[in-house]
NUNU-43923 format. One record per residue (C-alpha): residue in three letters; x, y, z; residue number from 1. Coordinates in steps of 0.5 Angstrom, whole numbers, plus 500, padded with zeros to 3 digits. Each point is the difference from the previous one (the first is absolute). Layout:
<atoms>
<atom ALA, <X, Y, Z>, NUM> ...
</atoms>
This chain:
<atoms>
<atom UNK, <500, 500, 500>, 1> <atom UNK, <502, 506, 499>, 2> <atom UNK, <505, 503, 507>, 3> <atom UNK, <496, 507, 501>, 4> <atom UNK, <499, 498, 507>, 5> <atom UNK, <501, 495, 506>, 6> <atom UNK, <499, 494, 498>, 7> <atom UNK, <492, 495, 504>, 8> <atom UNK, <505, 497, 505>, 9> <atom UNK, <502, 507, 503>, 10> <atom UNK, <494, 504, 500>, 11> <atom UNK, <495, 498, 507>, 12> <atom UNK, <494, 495, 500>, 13> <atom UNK, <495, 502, 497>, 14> <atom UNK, <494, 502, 505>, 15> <atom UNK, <496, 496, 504>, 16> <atom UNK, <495, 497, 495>, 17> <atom UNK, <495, 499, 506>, 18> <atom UNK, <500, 507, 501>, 19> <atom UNK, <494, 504, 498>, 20> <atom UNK, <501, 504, 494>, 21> <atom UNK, <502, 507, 499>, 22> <atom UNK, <497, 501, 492>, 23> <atom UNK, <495, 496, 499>, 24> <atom UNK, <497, 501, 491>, 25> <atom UNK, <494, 497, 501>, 26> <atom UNK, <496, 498, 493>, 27> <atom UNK, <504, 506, 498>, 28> <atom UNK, <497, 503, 492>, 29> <atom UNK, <502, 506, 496>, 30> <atom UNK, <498, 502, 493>, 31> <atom UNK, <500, 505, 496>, 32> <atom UNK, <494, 502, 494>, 33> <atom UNK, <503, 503, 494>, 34> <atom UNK, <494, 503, 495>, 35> <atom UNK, <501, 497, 493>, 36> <atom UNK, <494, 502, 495>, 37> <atom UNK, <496, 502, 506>, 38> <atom UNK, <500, 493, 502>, 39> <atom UNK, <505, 499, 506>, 40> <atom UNK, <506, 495, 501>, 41> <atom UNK, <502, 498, 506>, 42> <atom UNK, <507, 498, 502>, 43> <atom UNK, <501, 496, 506>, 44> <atom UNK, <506, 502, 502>, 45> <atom UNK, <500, 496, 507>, 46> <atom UNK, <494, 494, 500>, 47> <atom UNK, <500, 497, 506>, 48> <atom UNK, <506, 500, 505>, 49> <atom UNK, <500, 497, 507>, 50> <atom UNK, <507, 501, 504>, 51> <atom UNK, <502, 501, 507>, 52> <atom UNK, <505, 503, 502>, 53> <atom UNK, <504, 499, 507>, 54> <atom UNK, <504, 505, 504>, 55> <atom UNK, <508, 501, 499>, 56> <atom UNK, <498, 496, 494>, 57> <atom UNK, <503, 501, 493>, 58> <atom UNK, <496, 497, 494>, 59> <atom UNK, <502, 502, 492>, 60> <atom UNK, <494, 501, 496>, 61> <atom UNK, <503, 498, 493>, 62> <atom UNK, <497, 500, 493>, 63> <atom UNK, <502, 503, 494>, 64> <atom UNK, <497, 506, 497>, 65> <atom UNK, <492, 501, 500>, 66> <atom UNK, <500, 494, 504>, 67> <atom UNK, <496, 504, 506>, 68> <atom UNK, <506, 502, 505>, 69> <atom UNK, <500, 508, 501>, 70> <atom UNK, <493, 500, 500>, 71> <atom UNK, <499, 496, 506>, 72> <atom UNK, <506, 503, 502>, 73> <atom UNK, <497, 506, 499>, 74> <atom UNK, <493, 497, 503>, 75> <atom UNK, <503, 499, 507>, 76> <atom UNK, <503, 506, 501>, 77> <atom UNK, <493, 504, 498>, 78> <atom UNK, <501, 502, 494>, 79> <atom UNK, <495, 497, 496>, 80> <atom UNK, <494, 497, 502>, 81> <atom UNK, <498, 493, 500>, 82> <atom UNK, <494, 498, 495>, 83> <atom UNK, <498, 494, 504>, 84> <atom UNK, <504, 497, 508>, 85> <atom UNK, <503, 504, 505>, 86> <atom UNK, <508, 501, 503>, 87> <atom UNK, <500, 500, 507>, 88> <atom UNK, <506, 502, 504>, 89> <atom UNK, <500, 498, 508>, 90> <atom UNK, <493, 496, 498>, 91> <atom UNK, <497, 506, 500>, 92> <atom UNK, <498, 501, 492>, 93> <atom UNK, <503, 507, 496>, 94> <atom UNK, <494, 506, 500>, 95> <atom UNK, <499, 506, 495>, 96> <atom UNK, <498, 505, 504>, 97> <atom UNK, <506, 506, 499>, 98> <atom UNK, <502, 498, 507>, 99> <atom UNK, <500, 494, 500>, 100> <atom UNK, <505, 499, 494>, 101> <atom UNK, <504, 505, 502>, 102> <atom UNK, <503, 495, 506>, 103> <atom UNK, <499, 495, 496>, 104> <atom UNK, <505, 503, 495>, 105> <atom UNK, <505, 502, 506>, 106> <atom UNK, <500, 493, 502>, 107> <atom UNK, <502, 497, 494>, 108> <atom UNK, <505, 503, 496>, 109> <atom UNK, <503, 500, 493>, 110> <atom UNK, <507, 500, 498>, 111> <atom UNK, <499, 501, 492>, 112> <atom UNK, <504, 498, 495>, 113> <atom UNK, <503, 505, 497>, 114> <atom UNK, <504, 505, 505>, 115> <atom UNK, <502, 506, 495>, 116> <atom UNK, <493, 501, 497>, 117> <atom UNK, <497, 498, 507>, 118> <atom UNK, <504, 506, 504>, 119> <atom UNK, <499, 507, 499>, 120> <atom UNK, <505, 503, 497>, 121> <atom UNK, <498, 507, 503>, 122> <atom UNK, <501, 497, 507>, 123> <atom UNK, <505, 499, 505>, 124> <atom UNK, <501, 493, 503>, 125> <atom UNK, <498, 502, 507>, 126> <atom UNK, <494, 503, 497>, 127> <atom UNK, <498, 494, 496>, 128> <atom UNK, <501, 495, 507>, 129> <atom UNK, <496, 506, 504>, 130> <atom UNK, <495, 500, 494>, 131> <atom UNK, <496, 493, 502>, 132> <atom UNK, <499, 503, 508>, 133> <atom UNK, <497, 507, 498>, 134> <atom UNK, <496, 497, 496>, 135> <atom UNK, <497, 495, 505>, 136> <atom UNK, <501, 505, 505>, 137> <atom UNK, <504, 495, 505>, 138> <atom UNK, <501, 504, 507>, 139> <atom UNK, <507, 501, 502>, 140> <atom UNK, <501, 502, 507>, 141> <atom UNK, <506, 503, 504>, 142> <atom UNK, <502, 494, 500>, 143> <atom UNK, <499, 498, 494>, 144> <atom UNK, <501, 505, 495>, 145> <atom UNK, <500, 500, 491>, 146> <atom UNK, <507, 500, 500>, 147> <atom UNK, <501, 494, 505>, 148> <atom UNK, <495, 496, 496>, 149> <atom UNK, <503, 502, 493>, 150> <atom UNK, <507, 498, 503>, 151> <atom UNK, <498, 493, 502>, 152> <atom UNK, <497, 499, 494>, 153> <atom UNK, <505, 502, 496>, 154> <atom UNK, <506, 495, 504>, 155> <atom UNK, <496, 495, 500>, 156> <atom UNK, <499, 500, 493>, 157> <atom UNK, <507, 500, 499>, 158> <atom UNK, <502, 508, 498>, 159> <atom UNK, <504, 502, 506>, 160> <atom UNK, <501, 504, 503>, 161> <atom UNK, <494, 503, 498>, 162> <atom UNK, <502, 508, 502>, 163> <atom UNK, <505, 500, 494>, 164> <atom UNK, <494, 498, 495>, 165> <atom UNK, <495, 504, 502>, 166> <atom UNK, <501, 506, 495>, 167> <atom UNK, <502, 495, 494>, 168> <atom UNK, <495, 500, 495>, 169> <atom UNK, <499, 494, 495>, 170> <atom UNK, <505, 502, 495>, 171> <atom UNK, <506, 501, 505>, 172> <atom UNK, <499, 492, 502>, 173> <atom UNK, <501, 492, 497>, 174> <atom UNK, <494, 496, 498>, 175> <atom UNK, <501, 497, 506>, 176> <atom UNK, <500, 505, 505>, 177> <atom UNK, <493, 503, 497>, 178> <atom UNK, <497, 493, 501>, 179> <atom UNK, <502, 501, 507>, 180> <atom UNK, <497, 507, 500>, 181> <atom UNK, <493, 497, 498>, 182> <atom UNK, <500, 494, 505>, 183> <atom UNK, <503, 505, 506>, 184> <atom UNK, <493, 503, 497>, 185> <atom UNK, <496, 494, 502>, 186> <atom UNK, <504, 499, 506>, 187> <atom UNK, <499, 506, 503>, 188> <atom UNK, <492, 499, 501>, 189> <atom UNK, <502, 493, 504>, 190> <atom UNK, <495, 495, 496>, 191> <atom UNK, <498, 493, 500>, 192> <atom UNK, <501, 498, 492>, 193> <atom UNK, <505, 503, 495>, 194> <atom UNK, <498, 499, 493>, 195> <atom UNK, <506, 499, 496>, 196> <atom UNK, <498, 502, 493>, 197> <atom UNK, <505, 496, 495>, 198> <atom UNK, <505, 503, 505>, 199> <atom UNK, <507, 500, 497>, 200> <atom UNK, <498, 499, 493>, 201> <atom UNK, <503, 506, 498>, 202> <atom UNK, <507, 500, 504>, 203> <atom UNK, <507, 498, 498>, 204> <atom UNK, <501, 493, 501>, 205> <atom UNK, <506, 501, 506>, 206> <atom UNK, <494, 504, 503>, 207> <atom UNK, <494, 495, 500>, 208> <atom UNK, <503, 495, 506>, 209> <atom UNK, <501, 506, 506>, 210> <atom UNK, <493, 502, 497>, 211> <atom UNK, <497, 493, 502>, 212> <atom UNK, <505, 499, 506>, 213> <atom UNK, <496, 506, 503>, 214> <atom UNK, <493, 498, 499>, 215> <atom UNK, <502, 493, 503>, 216> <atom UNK, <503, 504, 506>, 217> <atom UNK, <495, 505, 501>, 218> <atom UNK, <495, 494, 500>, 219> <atom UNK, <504, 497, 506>, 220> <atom UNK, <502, 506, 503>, 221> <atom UNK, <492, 503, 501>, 222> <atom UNK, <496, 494, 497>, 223> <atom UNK, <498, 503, 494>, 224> <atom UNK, <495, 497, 495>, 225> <atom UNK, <502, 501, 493>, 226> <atom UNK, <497, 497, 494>, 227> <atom UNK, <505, 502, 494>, 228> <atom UNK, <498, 500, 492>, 229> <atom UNK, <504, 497, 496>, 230> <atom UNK, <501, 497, 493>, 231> <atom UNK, <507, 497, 502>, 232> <atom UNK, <499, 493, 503>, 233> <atom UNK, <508, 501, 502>, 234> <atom UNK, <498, 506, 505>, 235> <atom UNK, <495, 496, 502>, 236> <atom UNK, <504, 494, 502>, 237> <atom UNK, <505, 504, 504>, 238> <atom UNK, <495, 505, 504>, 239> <atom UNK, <493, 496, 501>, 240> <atom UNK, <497, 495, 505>, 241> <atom UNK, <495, 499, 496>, 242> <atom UNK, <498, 501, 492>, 243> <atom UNK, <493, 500, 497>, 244> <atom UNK, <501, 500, 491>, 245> <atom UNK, <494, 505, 497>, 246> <atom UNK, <498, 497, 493>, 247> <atom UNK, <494, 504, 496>, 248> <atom UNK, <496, 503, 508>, 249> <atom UNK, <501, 494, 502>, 250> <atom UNK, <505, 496, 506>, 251> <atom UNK, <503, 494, 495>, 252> <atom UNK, <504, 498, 507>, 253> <atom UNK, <502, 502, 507>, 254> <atom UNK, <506, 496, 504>, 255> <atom UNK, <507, 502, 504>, 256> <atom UNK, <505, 502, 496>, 257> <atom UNK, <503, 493, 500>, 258> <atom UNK, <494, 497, 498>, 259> <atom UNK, <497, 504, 495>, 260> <atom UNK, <507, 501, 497>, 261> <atom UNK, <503, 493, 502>, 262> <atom UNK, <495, 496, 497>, 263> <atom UNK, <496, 505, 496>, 264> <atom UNK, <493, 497, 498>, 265> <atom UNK, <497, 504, 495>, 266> <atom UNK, <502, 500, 493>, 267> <atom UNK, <499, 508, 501>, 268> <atom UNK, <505, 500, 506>, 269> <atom UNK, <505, 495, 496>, 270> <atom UNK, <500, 504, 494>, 271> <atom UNK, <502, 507, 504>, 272> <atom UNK, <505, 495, 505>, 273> <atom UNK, <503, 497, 493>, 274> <atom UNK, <503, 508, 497>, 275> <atom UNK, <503, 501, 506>, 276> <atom UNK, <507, 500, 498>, 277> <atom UNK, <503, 497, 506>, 278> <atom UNK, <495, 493, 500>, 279> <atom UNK, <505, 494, 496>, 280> <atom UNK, <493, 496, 501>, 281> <atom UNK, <496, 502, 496>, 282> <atom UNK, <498, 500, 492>, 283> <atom UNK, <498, 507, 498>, 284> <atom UNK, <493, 501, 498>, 285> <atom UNK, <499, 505, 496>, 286> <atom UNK, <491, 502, 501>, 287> <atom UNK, <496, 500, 494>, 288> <atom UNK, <494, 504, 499>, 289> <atom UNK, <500, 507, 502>, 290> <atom UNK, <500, 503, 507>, 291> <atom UNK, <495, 499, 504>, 292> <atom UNK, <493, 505, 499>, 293> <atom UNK, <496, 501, 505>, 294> <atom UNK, <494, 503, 496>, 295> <atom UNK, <500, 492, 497>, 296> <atom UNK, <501, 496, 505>, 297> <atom UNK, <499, 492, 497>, 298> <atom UNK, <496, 495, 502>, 299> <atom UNK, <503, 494, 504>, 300> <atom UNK, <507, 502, 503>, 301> <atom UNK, <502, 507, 499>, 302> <atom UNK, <507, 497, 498>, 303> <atom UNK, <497, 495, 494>, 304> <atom UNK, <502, 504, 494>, 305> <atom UNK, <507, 501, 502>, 306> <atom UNK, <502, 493, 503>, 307> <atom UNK, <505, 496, 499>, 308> <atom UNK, <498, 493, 504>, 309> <atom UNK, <494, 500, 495>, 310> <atom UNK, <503, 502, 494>, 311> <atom UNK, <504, 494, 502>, 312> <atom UNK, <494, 495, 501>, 313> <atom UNK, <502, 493, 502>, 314> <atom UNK, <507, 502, 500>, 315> <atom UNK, <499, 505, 506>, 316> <atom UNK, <495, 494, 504>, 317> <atom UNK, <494, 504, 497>, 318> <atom UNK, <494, 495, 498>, 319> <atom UNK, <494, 502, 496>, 320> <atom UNK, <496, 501, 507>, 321> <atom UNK, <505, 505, 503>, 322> <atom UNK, <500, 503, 493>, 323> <atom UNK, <493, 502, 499>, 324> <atom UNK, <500, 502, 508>, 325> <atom UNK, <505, 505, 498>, 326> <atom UNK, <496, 503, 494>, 327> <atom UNK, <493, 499, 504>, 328> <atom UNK, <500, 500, 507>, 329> <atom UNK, <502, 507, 504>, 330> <atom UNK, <505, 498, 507>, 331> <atom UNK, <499, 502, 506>, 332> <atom UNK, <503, 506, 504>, 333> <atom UNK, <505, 497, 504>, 334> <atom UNK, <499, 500, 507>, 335> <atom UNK, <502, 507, 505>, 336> <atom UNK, <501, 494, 505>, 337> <atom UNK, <503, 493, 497>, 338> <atom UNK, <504, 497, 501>, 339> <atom UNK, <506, 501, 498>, 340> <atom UNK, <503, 500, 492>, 341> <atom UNK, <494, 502, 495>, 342> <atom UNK, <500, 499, 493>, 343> <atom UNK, <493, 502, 495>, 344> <atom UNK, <500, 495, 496>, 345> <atom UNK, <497, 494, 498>, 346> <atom UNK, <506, 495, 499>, 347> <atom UNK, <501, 501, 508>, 348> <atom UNK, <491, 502, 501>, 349> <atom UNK, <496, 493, 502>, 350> <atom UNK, <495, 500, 493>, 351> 
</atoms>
């Protein structure tokens, strides 16, 4: 895999599984309608997702592009309202109301994918980190005042120390200093839950591991939750308890990282694991068809007209009866609560 961080082995036991869930997706549904010649055209960009998700864990959410992962990034964080299900933080189900979202977004926070478009350049460093407390006005005291909550922020995002940064703007720092600026943003509130959208997709190779190193550290040291975005199954595999695969709205599988990538169950999962330039144990599989459209969900497995194990028929241990299931019967939500490793599709689903 590739080495953009510590490798399973050092990073701590995954959380507690009988531990109720922080973030729990429930029947979770978000479409978008398009008009088109006065009809409408629905696109359900994610289509029924159930996910728990426990405190101090790191879960990847991973798929390729259109697969659904930002929007229901952007579900969780209150950005989009769902069409059909709930989120609940804590068991207590996401509100509305303009107060009601205002903690919620306070509580979880995102660290975006792109620091230089992120950041204002107008802006300095101790005014971008400030920028979330006055917002949220978060009271400070005698003893607690903004800049010593700036401070802690910043050190603990690694940009120490914090006084000689705090006129800097943007352009005066490296890509790595200003994803740290825009996670010592999100510190500074004190959440529960970091959503990490695609967090080091912009940075230079020799910057990604520290990057992965503090979201591990800032987890074990605070207990932070922290669902990362990503497309890179080698981040996953070097930062995640656990990794929940996205195809077409839909979760094709849920496991540990060593068992979604270690003995990966769907053609979707071997397909992505297989262009991993440092997997020696797989063939490549090249896709066919073109990336999914959630305005043309197909019937049977969402994943049928792409799939390699079908294509392939008797050869991948496809018999006729698996095959008109795969065209013909839709599969189940996997389970919030199952047990262990999960995979949506019918070469592992009784008929």
């Amino acid at each position: 895999m590739t080495s953009t961080g510590p490798a399973p082995s050092e990073v701590t036991e995954t959380p507690d599984a009988a531990a109720p869930p922080l973030l729990e997706l429930r029947g979770l549904k978000v479409t978008f309608g398009t008009a088109r010649g006065g009809g409408g055209v629905l696109a359900r960009a994610v289509d029924g997702v159930d996910l728990a998700v426990r405190r101090g864990e790191i879960i990847a959410l991973a798929g390729e592009s259109g697969c659904g992962k930002t929007t229901l990034a952007r579900t969780v964080l209150g950005l989009e309202r769902p069409t059909a299900g709930e989120v609940r933080l804590n068991g207590t189900p996401m509100r509305y109301q303009r107060s009601a979202l205002r903690e919620w977004r306070r509580r979880i926070q995102l660290v975006p994918q792109d620091p230089t478009g992120s950041l204002n350049p107008r802006r300095t460093v101790y005014d971008t980190v400030a920028e979330g407390l006055r917002v949220h006005d978060v009271p400070t005291s005698a003893q607690r005042s903004e800049e010593e909550l700036v401070a802690e922020a910043m050190s603990r995002a690694g940009l120490r120390p914090p006084q000689r940064l705090y006129l800097r703007y943007p352009h005066e720092l490296s890509g790595g200093q200003r994803q740290r600026v825009l996670i010592a943003g999100a510190l500074a509130l004190q959440p529960e839950i970091l959503v990490a959208d695609e967090p080091v997709s912009s940075l230079d190779a020799s910057v990604r591991g520290t990057i992965l190193a503090l979201l591990l550290r800032l987890r074990d040291e605070l207990g932070l939750t922290v669902l990362v975005v990503t497309h890179d199954l080698g981040l996953a595999w070097n930062i995640a308890d656990r990794i929940a695969v996205m195809y077409l709205g839909r979760l094709a599988e849920v496991g540990t990282t060593e068992q979604v990538l270690g003995d990966p169950q769907h053609p979707y999962t071997r397909a992505l694991l297989s262009v991993v330039p440092e997997i020696r144990n797989l063939e490549p599989e090249i896709l066919r068809g073109e990336p999914p459209d959630p305005t043309r969900v197909p019937a049977g497995c969402r994943f049928h007209p792409r799939c390699p194990a079908l294509a392939a028929g008797p050869d991948a241990g496809v018999d006729e009866t698996v095959a008109t299931a795969c065209r013909t019967r839709d599969l189940p939500i996997l389970p919030a609560e199952g047990a262990g490793h999960q995979a949506a599709c019918w070469l592992h689903q009784p008929l």
